[in-house]
ROMI-742805 format. One record per residue: x, y, z of N, C-alpha, C in turn; residue in one letter; residue number from 1. Coordinates in Angstrom, 3 decimals, always signed. Last residue first. Example, Ala and Ser with C-alpha at 12.3 -4.5 7.8 and 13.67 -1.06 7.14 Angstrom:
BEGIN
+----------+----------+----------+----------+----------+----------+----------+----------+----------+----+-----+
|     n_c1 |     n_c2 |     n_c3 |    ca_c1 |    ca_c2 |    ca_c3 |     c_c1 |     c_c2 |     c_c3 | aa |   i |
+----------+----------+----------+----------+----------+----------+----------+----------+----------+----+-----+
|  +12.850 |   -2.250 |   +7.080 |  +13.670 |   -1.060 |   +7.140 |  +12.900 |   +0.030 |   +7.870 |  S |   2 |
|  +13.190 |   -5.690 |   +7.800 |  +12.300 |   -4.500 |   +7.800 |  +13.200 |   -3.300 |   +7.800 |  A |   1 |
+----------+----------+----------+----------+----------+----------+----------+----------+----------+----+-----+
END
This chain:
BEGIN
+----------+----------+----------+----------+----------+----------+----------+----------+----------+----+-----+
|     n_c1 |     n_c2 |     n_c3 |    ca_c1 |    ca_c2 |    ca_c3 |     c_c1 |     c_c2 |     c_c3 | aa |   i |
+----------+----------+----------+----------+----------+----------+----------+----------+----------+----+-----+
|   -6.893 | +165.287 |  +52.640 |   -7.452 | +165.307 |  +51.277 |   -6.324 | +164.548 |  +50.268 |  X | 119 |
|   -8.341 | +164.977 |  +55.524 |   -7.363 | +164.629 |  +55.151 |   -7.348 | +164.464 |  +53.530 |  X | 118 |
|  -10.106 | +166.636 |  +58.665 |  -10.400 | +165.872 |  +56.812 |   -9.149 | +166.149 |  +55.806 |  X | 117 |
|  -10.583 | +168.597 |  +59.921 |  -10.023 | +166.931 |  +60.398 |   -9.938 | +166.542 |  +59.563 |  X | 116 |
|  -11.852 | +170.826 |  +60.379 |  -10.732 | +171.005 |  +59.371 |   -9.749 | +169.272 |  +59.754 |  X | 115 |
|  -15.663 | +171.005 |  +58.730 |  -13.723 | +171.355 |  +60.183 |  -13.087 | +171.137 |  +59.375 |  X | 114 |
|  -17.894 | +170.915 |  +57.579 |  -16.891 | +169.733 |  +58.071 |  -15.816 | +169.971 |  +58.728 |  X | 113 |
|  -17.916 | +173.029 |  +56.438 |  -19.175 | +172.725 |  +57.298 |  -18.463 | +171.322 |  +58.276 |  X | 112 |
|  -15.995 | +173.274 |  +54.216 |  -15.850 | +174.021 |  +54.956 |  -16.653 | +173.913 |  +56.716 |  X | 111 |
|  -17.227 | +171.311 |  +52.533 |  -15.658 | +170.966 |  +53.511 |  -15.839 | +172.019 |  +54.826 |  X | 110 |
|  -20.345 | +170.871 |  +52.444 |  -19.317 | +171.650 |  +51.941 |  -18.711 | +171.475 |  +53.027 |  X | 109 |
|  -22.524 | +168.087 |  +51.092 |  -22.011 | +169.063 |  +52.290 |  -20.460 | +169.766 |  +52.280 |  X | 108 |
|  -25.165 | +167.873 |  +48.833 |  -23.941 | +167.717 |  +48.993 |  -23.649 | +168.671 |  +50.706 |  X | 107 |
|  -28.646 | +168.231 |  +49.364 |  -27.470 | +168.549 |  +49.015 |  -26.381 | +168.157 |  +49.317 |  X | 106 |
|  -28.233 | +164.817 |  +49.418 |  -28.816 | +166.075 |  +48.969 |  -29.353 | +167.147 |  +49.631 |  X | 105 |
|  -25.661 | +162.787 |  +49.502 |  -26.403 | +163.557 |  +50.202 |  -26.757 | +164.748 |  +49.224 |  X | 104 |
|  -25.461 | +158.837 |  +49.711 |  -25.284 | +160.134 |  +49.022 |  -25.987 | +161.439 |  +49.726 |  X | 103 |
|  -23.584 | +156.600 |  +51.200 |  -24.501 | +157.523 |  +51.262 |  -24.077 | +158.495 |  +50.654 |  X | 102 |
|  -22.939 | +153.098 |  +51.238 |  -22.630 | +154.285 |  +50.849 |  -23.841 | +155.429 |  +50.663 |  X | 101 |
|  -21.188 | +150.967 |  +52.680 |  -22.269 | +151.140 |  +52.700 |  -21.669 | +152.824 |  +51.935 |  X | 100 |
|  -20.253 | +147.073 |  +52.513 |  -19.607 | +148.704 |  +52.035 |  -21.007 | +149.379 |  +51.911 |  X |  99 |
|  -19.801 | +144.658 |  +55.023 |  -20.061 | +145.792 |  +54.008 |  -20.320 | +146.798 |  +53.435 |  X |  98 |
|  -19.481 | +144.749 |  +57.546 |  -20.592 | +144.220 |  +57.133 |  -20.834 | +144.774 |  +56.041 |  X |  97 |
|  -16.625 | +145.550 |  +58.097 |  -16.891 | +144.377 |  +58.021 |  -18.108 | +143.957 |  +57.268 |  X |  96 |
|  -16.820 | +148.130 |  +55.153 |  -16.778 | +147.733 |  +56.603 |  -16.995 | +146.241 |  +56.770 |  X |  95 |
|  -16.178 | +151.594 |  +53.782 |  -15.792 | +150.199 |  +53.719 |  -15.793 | +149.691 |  +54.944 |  X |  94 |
|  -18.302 | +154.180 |  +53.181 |  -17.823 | +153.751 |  +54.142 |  -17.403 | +151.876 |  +54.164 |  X |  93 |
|  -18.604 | +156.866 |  +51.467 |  -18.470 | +155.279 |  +51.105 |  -17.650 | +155.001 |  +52.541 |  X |  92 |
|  -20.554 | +159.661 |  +50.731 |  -19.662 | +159.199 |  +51.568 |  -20.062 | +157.348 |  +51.620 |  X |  91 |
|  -21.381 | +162.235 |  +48.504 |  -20.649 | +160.788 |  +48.847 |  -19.911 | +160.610 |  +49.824 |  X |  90 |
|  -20.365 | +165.169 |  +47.838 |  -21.870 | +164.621 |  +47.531 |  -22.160 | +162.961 |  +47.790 |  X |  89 |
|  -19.146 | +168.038 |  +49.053 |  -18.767 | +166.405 |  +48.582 |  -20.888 | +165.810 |  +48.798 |  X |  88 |
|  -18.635 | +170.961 |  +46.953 |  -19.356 | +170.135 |  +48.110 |  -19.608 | +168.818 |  +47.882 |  X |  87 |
|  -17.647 | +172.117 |  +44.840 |  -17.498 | +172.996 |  +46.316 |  -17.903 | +171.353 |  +47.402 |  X |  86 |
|  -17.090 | +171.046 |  +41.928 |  -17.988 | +170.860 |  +42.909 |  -17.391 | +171.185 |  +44.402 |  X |  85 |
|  -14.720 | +170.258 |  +40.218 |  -15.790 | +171.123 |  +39.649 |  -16.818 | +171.846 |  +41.066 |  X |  84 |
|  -14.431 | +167.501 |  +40.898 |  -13.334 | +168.094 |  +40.900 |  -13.966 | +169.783 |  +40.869 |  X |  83 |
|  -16.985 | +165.932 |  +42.673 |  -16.973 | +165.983 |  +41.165 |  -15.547 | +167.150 |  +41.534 |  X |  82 |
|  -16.327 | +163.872 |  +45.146 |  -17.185 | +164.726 |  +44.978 |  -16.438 | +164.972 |  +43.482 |  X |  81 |
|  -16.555 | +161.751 |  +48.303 |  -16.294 | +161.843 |  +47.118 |  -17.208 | +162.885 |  +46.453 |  X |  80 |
|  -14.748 | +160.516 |  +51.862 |  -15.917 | +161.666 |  +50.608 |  -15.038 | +161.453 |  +49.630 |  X |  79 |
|  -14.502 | +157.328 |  +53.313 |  -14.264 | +158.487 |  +52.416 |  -15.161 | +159.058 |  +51.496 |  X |  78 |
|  -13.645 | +156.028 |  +55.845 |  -14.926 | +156.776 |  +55.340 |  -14.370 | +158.122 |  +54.624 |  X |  77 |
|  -13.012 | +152.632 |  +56.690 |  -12.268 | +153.953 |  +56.573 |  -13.621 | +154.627 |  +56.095 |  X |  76 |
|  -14.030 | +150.591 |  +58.533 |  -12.340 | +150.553 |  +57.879 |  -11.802 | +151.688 |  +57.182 |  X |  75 |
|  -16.187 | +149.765 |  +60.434 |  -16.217 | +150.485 |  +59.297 |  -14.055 | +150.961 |  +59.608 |  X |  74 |
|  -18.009 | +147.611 |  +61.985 |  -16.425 | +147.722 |  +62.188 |  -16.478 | +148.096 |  +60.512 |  X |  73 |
|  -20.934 | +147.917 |  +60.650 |  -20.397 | +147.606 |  +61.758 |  -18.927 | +147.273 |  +61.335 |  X |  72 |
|  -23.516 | +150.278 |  +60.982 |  -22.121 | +149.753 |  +60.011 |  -21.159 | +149.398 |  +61.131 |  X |  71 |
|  -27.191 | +150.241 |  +60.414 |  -25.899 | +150.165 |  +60.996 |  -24.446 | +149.626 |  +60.318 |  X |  70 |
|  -29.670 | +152.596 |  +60.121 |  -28.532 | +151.647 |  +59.368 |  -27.438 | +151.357 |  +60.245 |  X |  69 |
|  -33.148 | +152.610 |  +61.251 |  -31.599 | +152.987 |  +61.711 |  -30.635 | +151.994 |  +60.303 |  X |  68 |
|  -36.094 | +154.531 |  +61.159 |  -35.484 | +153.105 |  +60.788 |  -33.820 | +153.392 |  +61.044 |  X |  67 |
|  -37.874 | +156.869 |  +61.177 |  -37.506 | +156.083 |  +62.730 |  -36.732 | +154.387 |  +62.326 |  X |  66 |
|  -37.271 | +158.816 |  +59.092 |  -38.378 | +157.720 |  +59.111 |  -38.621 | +156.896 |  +60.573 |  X |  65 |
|  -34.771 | +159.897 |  +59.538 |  -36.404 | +160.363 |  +60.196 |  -37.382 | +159.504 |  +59.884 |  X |  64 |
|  -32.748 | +157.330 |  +60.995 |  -33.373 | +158.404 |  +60.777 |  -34.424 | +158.753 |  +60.434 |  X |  63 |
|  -29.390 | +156.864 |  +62.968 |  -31.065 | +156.666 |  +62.712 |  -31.639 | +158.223 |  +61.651 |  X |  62 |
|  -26.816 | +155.108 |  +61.827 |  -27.523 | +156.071 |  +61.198 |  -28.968 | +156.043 |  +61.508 |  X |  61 |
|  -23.715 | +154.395 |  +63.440 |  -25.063 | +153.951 |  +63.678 |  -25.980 | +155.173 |  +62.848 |  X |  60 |
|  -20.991 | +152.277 |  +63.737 |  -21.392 | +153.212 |  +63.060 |  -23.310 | +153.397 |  +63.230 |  X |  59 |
|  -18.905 | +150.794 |  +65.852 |  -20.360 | +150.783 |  +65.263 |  -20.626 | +152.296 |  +64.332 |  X |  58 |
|  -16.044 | +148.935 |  +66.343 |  -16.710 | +149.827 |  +66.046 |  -18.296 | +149.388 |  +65.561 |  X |  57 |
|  -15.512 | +146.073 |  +68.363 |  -16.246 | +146.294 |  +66.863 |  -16.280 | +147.767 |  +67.579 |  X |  56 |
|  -14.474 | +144.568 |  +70.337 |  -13.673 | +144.326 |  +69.186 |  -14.108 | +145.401 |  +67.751 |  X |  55 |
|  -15.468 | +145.311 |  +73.184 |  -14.514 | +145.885 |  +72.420 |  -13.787 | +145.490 |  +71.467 |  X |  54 |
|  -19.105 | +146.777 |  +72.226 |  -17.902 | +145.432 |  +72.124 |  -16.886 | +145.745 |  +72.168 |  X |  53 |
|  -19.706 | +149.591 |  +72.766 |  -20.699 | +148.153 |  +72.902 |  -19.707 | +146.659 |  +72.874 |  X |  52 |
|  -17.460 | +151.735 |  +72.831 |  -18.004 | +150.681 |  +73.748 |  -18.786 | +149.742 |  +73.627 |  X |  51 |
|  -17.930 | +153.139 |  +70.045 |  -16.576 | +152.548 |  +70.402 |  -16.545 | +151.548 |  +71.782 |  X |  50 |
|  -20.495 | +154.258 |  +67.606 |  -20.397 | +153.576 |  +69.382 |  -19.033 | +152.963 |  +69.249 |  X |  49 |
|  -21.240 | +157.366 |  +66.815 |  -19.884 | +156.359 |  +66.799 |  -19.928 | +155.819 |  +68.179 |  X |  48 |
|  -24.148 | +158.192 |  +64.795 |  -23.327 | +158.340 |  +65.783 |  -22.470 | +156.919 |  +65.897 |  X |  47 |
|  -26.598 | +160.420 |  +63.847 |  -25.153 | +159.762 |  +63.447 |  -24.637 | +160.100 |  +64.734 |  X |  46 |
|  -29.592 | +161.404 |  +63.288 |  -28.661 | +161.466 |  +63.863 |  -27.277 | +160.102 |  +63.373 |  X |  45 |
|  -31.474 | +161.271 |  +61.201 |  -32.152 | +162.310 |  +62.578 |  -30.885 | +162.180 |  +63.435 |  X |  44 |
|  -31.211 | +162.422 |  +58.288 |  -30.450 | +161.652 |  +59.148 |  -30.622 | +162.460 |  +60.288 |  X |  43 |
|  -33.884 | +161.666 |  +55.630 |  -33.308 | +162.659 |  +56.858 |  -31.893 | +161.736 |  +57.796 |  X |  42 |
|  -33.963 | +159.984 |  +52.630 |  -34.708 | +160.143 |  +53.893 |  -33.193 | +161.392 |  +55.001 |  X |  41 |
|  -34.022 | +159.937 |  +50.122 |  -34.609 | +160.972 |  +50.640 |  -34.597 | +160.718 |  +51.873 |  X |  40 |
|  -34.283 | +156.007 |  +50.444 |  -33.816 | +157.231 |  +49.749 |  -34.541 | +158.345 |  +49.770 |  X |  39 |
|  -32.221 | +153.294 |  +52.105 |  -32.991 | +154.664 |  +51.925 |  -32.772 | +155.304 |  +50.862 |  X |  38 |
|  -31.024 | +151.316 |  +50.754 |  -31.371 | +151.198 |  +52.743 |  -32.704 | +152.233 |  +52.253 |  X |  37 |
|  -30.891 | +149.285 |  +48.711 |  -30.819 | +150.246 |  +48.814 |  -31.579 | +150.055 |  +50.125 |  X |  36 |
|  -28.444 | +146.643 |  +47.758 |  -29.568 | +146.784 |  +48.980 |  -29.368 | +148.219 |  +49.061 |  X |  35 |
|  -26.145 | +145.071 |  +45.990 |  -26.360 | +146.233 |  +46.356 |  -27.440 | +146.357 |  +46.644 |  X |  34 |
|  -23.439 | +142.488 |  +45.790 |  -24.920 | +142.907 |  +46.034 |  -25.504 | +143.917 |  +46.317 |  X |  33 |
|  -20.818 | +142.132 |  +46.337 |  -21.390 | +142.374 |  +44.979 |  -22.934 | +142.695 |  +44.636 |  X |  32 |
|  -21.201 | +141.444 |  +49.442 |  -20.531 | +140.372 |  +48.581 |  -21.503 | +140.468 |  +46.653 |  X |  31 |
|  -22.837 | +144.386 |  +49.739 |  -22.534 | +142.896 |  +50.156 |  -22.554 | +141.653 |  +49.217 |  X |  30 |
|  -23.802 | +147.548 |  +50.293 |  -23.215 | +146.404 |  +49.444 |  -22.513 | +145.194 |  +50.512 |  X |  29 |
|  -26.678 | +149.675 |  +50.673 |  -25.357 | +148.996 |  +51.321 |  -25.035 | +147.655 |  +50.284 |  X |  28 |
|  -27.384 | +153.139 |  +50.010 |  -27.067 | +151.928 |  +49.591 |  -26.176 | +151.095 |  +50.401 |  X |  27 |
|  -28.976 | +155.648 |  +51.020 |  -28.227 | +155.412 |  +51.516 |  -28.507 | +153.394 |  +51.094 |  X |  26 |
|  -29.691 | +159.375 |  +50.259 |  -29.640 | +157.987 |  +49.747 |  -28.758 | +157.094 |  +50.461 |  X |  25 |
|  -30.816 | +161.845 |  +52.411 |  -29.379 | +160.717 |  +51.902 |  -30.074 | +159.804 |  +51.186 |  X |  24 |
|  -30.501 | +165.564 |  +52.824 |  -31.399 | +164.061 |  +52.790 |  -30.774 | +163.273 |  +52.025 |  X |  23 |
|  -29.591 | +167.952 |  +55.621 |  -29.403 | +167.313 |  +53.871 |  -30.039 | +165.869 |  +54.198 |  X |  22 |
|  -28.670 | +169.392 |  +57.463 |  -29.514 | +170.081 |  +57.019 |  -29.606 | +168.834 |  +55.627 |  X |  21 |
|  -26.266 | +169.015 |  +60.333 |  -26.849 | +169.517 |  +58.829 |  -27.782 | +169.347 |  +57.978 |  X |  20 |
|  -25.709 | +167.967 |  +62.505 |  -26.014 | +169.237 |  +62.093 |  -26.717 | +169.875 |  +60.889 |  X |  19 |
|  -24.937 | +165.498 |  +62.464 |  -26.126 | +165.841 |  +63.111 |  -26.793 | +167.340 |  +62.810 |  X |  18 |
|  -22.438 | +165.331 |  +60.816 |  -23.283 | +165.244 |  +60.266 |  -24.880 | +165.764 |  +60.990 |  X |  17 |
|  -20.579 | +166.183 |  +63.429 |  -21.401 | +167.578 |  +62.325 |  -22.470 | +167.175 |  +61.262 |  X |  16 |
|  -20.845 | +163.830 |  +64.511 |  -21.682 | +165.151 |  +65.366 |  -21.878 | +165.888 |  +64.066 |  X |  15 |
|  -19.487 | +162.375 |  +62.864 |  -20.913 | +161.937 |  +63.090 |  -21.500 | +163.270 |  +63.993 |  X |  14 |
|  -17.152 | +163.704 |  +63.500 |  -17.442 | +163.658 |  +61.802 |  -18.902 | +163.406 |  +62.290 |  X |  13 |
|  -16.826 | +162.766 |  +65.648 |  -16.644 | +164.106 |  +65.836 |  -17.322 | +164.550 |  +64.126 |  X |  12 |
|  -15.920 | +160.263 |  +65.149 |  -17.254 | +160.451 |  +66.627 |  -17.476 | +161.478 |  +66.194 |  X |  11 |
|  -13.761 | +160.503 |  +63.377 |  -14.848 | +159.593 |  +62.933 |  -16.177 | +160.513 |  +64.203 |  X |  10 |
|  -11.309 | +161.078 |  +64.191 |  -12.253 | +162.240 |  +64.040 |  -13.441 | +161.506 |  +63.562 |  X |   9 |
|   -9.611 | +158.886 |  +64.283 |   -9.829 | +159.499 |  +65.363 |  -10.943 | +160.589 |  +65.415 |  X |   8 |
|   -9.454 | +158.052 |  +61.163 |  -10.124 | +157.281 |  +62.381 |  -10.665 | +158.082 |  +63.430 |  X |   7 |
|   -9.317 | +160.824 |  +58.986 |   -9.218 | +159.911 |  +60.228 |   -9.908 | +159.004 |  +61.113 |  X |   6 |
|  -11.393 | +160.836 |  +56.111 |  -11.601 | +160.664 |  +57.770 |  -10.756 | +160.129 |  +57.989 |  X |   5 |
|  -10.388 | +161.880 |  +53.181 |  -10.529 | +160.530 |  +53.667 |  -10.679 | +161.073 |  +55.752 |  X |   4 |
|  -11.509 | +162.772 |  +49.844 |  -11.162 | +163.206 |  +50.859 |  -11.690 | +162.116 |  +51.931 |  X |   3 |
|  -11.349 | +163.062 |  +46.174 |  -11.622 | +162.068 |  +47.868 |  -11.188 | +162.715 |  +49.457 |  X |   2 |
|  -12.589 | +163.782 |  +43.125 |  -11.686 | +164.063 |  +44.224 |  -12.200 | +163.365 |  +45.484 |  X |   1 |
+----------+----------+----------+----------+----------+----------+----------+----------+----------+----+-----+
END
């Protein structure tokens, strides 16, 4: 099952990730190539720069290691989770600089997420 972010709730999606409590794997793909960023590591924060350029979104993941991922002009961000499963365990974010995708352990339950999330 998928569940897809509005654009507009993207800034507001990166605050509740700040909140929570879970450690990511976090793979990025490019042109069929897959580069693992992290794994286990913390997300000491998430956040949506809409000013640095005005052509590019930023997506920005620092974390506890003190290393950052960035995603630059990201095209949509959708959870993915087992039909079976309370709590999405995936988030694939398609972007200019390619498709980056984070898993989270534990998964994060809808409910922890508001109610912006478009299923």
């Amino acid at each position: 099952m998928t569940a897809e972010i509005p654009e507009k709730f993207w800034g507001q999606f990166c605050g509740t990730l700040n909140s929570q409590r879970v450690l990511v794997d976090i793979r990025h793909e490019v042109e069929g190539e897959m580069r693992l960023v992290a794994q286990g590591a913390s997300i000491r924060s998430a956040s949506l720069d809409e000013t640095s350029d005005a052509c590019n979104n930023i997506i920005t993941f620092e974390l506890g290691s003190g290393s950052q991922h960035r995603v630059l002009e990201p095209t949509r961000l959708i959870l993915r989770k087992d039909k079976r499963d309370v709590h999405y365990h995936l988030l694939e974010i398609p972007a200019e600089s390619g498709t980056t995708v984070l898993v989270f352990h534990p998964g994060i339950n809808l409910s922890m997420l508001g109610t912006f999330i478009i299923r």
